[in-house]
N, C-alpha and C positions, 0 to 999 in steps of 0.2 A: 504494500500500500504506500501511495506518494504521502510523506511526510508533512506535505504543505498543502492546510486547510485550502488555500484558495483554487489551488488548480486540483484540487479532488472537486470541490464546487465546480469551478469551468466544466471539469469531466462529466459530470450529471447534467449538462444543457443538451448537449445534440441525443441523451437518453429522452429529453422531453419532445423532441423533436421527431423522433422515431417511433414515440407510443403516440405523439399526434396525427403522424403519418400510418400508421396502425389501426387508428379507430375508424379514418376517414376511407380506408382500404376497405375495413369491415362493414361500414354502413352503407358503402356503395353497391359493393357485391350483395347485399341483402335488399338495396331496390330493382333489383336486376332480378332477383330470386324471386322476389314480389311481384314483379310485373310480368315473369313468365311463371310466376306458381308452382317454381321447380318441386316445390317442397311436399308439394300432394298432387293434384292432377297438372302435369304441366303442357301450357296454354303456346308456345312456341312452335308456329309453323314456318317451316322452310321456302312452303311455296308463297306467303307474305311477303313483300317485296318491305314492308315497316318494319318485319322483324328481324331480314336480315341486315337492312339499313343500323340498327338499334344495334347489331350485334359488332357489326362492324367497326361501327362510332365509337362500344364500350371496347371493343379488344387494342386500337388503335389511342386511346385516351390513357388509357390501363400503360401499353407498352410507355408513353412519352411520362405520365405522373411518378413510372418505376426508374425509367432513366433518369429522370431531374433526381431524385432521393441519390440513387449512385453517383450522379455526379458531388450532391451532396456531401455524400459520405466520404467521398476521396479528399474533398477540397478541404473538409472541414479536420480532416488528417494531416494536411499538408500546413493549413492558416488554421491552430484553433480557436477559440474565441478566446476574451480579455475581457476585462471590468467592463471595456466600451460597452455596453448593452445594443447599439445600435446593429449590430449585425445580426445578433441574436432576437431580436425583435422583427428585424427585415425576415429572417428566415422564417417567422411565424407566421409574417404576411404574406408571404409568397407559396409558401405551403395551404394556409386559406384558401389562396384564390386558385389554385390547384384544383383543392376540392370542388369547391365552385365548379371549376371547368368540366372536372371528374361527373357532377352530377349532370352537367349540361350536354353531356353526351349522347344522354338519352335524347334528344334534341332531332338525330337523326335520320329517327323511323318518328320525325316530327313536323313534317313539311306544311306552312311553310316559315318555320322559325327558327330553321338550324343557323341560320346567318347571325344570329343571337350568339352563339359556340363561336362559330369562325372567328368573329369581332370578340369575343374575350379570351381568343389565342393571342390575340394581334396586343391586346391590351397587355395581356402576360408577360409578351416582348418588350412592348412598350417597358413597363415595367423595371424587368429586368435588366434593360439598356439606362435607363436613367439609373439604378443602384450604382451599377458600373462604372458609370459617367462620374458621380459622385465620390467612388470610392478610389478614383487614378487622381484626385487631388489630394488624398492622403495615404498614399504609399510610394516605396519606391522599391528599386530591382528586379527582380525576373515576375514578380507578381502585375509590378504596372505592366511591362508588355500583352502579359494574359488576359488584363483587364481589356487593355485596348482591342483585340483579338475580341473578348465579349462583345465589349457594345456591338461592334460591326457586324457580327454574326447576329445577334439580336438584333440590330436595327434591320437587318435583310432580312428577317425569318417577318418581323413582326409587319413588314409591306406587304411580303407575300401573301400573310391572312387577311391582310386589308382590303387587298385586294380583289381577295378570292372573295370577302365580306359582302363588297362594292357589288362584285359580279352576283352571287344569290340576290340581291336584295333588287338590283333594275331588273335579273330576268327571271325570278322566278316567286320574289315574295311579292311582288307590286301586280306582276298578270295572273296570282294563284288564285283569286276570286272569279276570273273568268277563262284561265284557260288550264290550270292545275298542269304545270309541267315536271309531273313527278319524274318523268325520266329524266329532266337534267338537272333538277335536285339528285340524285340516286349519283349522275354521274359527278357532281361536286363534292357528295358525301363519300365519291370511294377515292377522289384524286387527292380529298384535302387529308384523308385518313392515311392514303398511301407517303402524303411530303410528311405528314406529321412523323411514321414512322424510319422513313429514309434521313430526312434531317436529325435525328435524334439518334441515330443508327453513328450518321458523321460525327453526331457531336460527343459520344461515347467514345470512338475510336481516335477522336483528337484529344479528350480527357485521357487515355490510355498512354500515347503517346508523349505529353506532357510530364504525368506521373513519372513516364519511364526516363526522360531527360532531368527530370529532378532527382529523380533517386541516383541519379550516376553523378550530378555533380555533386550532390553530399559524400558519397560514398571518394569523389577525388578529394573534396576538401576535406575529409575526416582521414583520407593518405598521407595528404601534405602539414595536416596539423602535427598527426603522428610521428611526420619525419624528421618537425622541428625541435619536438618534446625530445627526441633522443638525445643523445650526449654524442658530441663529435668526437671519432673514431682520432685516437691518439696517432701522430707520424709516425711512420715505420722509421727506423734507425739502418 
């Protein structure tokens, strides 16, 4: 056990953090169980075009809310937290609005208001682009580079939803009163489910990457500390 009250405290924050990402795991999958009645006679047809929509929405919402926690969990291994509360605080809002999104899922096999989802992916970016923005005026070293890398990444992902927002909402939530074009609803619910999981796919494999370029410089600077602590090898005679 660490010796030192405060960073045993630090250590029990992202525990809070992971049993909040825990209940919101648990209570989503139990509106999903609810809404197809897994639990006694279940209500889930294949040949519904709503329920594969629905299902699609949750398994693509699900893969990007487990990515963001992993990436989480690496960073917060790398930067842990500190007195500042402000980051620990951000992490709870960002986690929030997750859920949020998590539940908006169902949104789907919900035409025509999935554009409602798209537009608070966009937001999420949004979001997360301005933390980022925030947080490269108070650091420095290989962390600001990363940061800069964030926002840009978020600032592209978070257009892309807006976009895609833009698009639902002139061609399919504004003529759904008179012409319901569930087909190209269906076909925006599988392109924005497909970027959501391909971007989050990239942004796993550049968190990997990262990690692995960190771990090798600590491991040269704990060579070269090493090499200094020794005691210089006396002249041969």
């Amino acid at each position: 056990m660490n010796p030192d009250p405060i960073a045993r405290y630090l250590q029990r924050l992202p525990t809070f953090i992971t049993f909040f990402f825990s209940i919101a795991l648990v209570s989503v999958f139990n509106k999903l169980s609810t809404l197809f009645n897994w639990s006694a006679g279940p209500t889930f047809d294949i040949r519904n075009l709503n329920h594969d929509l629905t299902v699609v929405g949750f398994v693509s919402t699900l893969f990007f809310v487990v990515a963001v926690w992993l990436s989480y969990c690496l960073l917060i291994e790398r930067f842990p937290y500190t007195l500042d509360y402000t980051t620990f605080f951000f992490d709870v809002l960002r986690f929030s609005v997750l859920f949020m999104i998590f539940n908006m899922s169902f949104l789907a096999g919900a035409a025509p208001y999935y554009g409602y989802y798209v537009a608070t992916l966009g937001v999420f970016h949004l979001i997360m682009a301005g933390w980022h923005t925030y947080r490269l005026s108070r650091i420095q070293g290989e962390e600001r580079a990363e940061r800069a890398g964030d926002v840009r990444g978020h600032l592209l992902r978070m257009a892309i939803y807006f976009v895609i927002a833009i698009i639902y909402y002139v061609f399919v939530a504004i003529p759904w009163k008179t012409s319901q074009p569930l087909g190209l609803h269906a076909v925006i619910v599988v392109i924005t489910s497909g970027l959501l999981v391909y971007l989050n796919v990239r942004r796993l494999i550049e968190m990997k990457v990262k990690a692995g370029q960190a771990q090798e410089a600590a491991k040269a600077q704990q060579t070269q500390e090493a090499a200094k602590s020794q005691p210089a090898a006396s002249p041969s005679r």
